[in-house]
ChimeraX commands (.cxc) that place a marker at each C-alpha (Angstrom):
marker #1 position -2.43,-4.46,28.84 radius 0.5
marker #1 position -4.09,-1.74,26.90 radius 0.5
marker #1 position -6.44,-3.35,24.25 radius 0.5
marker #1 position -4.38,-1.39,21.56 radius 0.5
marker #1 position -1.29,-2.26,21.68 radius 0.5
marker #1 position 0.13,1.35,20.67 radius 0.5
marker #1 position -2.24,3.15,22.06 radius 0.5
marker #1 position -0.46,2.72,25.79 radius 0.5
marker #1 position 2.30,4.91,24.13 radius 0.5
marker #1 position 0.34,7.52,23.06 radius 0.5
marker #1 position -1.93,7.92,26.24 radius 0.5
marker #1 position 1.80,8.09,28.40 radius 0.5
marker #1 position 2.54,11.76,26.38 radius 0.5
marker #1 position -1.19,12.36,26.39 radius 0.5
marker #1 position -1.73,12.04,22.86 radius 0.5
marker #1 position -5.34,10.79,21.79 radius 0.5
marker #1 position -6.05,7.43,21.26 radius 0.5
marker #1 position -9.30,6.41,20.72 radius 0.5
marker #1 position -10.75,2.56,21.00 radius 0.5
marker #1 position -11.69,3.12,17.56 radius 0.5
marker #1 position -10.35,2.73,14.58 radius 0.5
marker #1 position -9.05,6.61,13.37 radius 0.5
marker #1 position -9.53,5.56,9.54 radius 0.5
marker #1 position -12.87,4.24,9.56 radius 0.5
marker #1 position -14.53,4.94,13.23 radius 0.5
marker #1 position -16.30,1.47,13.22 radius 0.5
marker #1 position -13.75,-0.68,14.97 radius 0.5
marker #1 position -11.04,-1.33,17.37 radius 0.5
marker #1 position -7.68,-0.11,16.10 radius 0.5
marker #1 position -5.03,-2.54,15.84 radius 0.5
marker #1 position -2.69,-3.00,13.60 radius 0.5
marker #1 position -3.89,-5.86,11.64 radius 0.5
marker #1 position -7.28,-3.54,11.59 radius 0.5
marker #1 position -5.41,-0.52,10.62 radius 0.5
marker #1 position -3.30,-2.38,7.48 radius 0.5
marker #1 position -6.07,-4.92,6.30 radius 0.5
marker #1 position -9.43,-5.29,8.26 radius 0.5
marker #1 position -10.18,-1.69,8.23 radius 0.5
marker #1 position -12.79,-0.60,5.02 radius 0.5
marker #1 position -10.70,2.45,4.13 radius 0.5
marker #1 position -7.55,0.64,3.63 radius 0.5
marker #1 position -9.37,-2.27,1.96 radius 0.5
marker #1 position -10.90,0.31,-0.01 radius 0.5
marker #1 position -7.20,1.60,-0.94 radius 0.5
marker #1 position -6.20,-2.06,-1.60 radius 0.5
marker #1 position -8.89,-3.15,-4.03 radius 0.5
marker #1 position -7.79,0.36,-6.02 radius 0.5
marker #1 position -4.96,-1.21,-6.66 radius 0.5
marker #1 position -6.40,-4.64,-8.22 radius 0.5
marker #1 position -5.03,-5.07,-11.86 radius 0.5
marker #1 position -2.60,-2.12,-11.57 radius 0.5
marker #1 position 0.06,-4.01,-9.43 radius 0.5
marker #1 position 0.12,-7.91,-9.45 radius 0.5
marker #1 position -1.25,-8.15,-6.09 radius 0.5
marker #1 position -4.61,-9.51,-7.07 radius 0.5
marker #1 position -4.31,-12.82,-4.79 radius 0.5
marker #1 position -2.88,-10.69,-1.83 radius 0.5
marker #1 position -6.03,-8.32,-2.11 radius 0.5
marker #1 position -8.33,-10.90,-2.74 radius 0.5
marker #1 position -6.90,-12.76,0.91 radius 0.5
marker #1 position -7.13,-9.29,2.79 radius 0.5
marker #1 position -10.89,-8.93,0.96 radius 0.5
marker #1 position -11.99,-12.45,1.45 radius 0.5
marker #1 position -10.01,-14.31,3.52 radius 0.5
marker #1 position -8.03,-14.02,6.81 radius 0.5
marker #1 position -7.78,-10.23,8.12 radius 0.5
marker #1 position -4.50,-11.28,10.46 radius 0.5
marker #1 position -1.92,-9.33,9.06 radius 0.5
marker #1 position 1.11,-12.36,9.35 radius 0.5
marker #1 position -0.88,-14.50,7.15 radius 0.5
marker #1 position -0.59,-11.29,4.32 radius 0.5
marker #1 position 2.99,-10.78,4.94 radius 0.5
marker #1 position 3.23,-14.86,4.38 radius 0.5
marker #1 position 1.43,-14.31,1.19 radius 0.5
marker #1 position 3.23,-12.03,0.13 radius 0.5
marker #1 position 6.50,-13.50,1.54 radius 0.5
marker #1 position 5.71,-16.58,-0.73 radius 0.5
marker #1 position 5.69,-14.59,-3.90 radius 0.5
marker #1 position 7.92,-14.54,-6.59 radius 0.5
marker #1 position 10.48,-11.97,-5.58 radius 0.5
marker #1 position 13.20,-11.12,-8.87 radius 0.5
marker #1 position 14.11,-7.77,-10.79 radius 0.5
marker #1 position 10.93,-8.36,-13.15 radius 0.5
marker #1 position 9.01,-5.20,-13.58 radius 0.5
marker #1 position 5.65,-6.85,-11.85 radius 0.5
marker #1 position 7.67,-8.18,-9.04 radius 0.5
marker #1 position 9.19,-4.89,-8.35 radius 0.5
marker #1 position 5.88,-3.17,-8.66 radius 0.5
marker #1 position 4.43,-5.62,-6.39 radius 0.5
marker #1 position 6.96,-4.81,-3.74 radius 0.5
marker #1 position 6.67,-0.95,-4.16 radius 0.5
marker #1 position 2.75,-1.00,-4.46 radius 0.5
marker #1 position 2.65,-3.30,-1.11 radius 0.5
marker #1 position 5.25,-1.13,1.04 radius 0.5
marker #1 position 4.07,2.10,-0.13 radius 0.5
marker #1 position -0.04,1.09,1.00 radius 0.5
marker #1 position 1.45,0.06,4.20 radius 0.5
marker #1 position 3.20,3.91,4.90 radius 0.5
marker #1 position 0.42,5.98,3.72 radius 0.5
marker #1 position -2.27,4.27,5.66 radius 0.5
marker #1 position 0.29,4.83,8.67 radius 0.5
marker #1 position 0.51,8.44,7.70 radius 0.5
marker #1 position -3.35,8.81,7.06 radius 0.5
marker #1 position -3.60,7.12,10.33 radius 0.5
marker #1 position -0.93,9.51,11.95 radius 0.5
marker #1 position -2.26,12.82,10.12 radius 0.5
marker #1 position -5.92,11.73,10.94 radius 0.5
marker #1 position -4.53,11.29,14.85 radius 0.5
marker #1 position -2.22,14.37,15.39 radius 0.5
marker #1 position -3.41,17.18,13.11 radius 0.5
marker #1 position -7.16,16.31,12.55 radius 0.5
marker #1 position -6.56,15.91,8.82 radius 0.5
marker #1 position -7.73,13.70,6.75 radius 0.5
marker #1 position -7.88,12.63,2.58 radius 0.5
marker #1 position -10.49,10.11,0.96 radius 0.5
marker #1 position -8.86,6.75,-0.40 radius 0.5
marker #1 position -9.03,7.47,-3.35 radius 0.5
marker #1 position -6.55,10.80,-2.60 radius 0.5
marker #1 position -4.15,8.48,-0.95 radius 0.5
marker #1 position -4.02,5.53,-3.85 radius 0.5
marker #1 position -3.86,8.26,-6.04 radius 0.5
marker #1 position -0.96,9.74,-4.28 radius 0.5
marker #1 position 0.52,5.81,-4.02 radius 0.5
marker #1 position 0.31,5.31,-7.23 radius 0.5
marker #1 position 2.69,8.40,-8.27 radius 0.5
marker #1 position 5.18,7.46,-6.10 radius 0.5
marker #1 position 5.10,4.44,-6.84 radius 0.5
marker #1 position 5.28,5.83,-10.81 radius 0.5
marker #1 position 7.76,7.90,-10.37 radius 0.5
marker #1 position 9.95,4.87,-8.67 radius 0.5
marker #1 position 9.70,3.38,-11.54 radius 0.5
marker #1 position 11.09,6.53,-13.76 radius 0.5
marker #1 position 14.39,6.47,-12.31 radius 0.5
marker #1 position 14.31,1.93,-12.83 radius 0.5
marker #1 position 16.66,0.94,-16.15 radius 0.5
marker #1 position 14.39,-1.72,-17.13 radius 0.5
marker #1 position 14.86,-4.24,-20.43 radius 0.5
marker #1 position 12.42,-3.73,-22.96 radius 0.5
marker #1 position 10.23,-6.92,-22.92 radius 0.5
marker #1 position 5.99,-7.42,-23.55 radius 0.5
marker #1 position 5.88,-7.37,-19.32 radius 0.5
marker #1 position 7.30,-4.15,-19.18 radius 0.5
marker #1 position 5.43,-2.72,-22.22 radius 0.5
marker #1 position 2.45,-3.86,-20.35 radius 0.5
marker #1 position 3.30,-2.44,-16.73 radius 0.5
marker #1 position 4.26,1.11,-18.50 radius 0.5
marker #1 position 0.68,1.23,-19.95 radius 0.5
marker #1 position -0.65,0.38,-16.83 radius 0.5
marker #1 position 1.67,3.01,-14.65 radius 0.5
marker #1 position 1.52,5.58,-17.86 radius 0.5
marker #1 position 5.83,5.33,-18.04 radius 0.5
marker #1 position 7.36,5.38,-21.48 radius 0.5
marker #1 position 10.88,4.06,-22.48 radius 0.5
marker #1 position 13.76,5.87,-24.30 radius 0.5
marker #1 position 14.84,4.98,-27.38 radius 0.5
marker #1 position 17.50,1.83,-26.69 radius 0.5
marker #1 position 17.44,-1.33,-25.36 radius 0.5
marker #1 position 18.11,-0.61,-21.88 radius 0.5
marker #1 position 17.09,2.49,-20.87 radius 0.5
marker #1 position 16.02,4.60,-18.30 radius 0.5
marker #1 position 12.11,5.09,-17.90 radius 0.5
marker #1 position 10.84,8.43,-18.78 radius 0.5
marker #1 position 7.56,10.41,-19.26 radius 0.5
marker link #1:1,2 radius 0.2
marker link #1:2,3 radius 0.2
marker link #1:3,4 radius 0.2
marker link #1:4,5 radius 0.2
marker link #1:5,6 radius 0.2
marker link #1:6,7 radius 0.2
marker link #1:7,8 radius 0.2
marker link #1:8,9 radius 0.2
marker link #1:9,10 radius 0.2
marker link #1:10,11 radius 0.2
marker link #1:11,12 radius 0.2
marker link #1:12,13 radius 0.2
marker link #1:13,14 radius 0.2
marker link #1:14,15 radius 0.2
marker link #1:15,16 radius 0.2
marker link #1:16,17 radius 0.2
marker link #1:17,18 radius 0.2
marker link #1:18,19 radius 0.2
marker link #1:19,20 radius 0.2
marker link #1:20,21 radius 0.2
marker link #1:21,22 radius 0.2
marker link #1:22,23 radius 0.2
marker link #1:23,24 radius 0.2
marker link #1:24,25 radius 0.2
marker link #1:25,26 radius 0.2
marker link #1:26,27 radius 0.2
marker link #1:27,28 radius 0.2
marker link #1:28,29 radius 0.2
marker link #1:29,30 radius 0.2
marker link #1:30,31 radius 0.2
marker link #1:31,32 radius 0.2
marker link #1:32,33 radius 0.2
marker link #1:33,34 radius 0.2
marker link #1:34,35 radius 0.2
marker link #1:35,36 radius 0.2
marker link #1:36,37 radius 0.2
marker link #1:37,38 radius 0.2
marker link #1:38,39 radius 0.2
marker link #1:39,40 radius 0.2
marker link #1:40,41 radius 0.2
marker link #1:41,42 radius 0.2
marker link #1:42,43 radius 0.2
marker link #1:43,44 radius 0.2
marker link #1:44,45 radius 0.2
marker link #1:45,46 radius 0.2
marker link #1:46,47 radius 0.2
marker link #1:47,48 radius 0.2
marker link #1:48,49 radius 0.2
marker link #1:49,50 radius 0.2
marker link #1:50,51 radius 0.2
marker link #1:51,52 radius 0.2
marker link #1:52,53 radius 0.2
marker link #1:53,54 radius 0.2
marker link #1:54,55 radius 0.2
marker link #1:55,56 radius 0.2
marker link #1:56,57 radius 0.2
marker link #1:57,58 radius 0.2
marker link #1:58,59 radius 0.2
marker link #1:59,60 radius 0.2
marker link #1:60,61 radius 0.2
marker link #1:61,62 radius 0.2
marker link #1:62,63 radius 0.2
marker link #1:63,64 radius 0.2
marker link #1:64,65 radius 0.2
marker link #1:65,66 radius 0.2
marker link #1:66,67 radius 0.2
marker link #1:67,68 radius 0.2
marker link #1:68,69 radius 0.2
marker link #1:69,70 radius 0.2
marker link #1:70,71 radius 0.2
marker link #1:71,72 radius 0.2
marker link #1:72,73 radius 0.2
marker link #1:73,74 radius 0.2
marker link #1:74,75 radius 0.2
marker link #1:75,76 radius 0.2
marker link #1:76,77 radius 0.2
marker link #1:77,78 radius 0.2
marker link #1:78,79 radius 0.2
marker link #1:79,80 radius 0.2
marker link #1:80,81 radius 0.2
marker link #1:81,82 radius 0.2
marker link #1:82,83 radius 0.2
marker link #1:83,84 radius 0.2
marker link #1:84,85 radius 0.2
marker link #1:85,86 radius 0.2
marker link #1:86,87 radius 0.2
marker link #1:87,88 radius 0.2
marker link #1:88,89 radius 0.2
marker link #1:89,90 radius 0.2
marker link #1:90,91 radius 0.2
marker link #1:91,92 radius 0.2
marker link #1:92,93 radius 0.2
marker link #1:93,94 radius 0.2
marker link #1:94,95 radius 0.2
marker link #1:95,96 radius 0.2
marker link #1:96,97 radius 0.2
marker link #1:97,98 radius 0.2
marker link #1:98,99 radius 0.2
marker link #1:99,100 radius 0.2
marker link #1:100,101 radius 0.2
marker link #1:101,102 radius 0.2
marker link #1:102,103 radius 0.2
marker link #1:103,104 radius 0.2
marker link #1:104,105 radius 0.2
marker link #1:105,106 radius 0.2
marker link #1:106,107 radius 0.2
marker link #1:107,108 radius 0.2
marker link #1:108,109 radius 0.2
marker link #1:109,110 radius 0.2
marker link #1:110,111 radius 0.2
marker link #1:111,112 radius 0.2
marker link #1:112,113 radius 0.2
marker link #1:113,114 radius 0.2
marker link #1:114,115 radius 0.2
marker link #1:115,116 radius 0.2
marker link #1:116,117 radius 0.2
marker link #1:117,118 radius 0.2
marker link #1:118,119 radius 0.2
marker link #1:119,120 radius 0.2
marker link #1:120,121 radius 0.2
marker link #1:121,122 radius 0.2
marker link #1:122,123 radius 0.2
marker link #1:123,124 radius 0.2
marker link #1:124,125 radius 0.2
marker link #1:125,126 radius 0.2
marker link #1:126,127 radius 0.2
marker link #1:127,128 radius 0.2
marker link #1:128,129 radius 0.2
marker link #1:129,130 radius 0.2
marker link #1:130,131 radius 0.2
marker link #1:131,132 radius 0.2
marker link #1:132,133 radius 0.2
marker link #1:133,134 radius 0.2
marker link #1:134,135 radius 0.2
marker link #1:135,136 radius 0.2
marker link #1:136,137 radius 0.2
marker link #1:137,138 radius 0.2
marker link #1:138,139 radius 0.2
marker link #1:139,140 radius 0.2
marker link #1:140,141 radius 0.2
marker link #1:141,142 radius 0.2
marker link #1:142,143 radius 0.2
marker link #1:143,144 radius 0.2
marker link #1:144,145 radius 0.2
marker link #1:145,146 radius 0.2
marker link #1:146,147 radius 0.2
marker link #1:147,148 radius 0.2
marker link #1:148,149 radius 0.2
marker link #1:149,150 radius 0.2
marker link #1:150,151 radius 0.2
marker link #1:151,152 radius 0.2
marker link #1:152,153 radius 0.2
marker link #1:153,154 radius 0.2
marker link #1:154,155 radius 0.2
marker link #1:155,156 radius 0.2
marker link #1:156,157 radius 0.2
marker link #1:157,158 radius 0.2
marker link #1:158,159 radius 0.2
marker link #1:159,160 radius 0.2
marker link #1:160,161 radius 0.2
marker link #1:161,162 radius 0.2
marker link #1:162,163 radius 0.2
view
């Protein structure tokens, strides 16, 4: 078997893929590499310390295991409801995941590449604007995450999220 596990694929429509990591050229790409191992997409998670509830997720992908089942675990075995932090937490974690895979893919197939701080910056405006379109109750968590994600509330109770 191919040492990366995708890479197989790739090398069957002769598409390039190297033994290293396309993200950070130190190290073997695989996907628990590419999503939490890697320093560019650790770099990417840490941006997102304080801004998204995920503090004890980033602090196991920065200290602990680098074996991407025991992060989905982690985050498997947090509180998942319709408050504002555990819906940020959800978008903030799924949305990482798919632009490291597009940094990876654009980095790959068309030689291009953006800094991490580019792609949490673009993360965190999706991730924003997600949160626009959310009716959300008024409450001190929400006050708190639209300070932190720069969202404001119409006037009302429940209301739409807008700029």
């Amino acid at each position: 078997m191919h040492p990366n596990k995708y890479g197989h694929r790739l090398e069957w429509w002769d598409v390039p893929c190297g033994e290293v990591c396309y993200l950070c050229n130190q190290i073997q790409e695989s996907h628990d590499h590419l999503l939490i191992g890697c320093s560019f997409a650790k770099s990417i998670w840490r941006w997102f310390r304080g801004k998204a509830g995920l503090d004890g997720i980033i602090d196991r992908i920065e200290y602990g295991s680098n074996q991407w089942n025991d992060v989905v675990n982690a985050m498997a075995g947090t509180v998942c409801n319709k408050g504002i932090w555990s819906i940020i937490r959800r978008l903030v974690f799924s949305a990482v995941i798919y632009h490291l895979w597009q940094e990876r893919n654009a980095r790959t197939f068309k030689n291009d590449s953006s800094t991490y701080e580019v792609i949490a910056k673009r993360v965190f405006e999706v991730v924003r604007l997600r949160l626009m379109g959310l009716h959300v109750r008024k409450s001190m968590q929400s006050h708190s995450a639209a300070k932190v994600w720069n969202f404001s509330f119409d006037d009302g109770g429940d209301s739409q999220l807008s700029v």
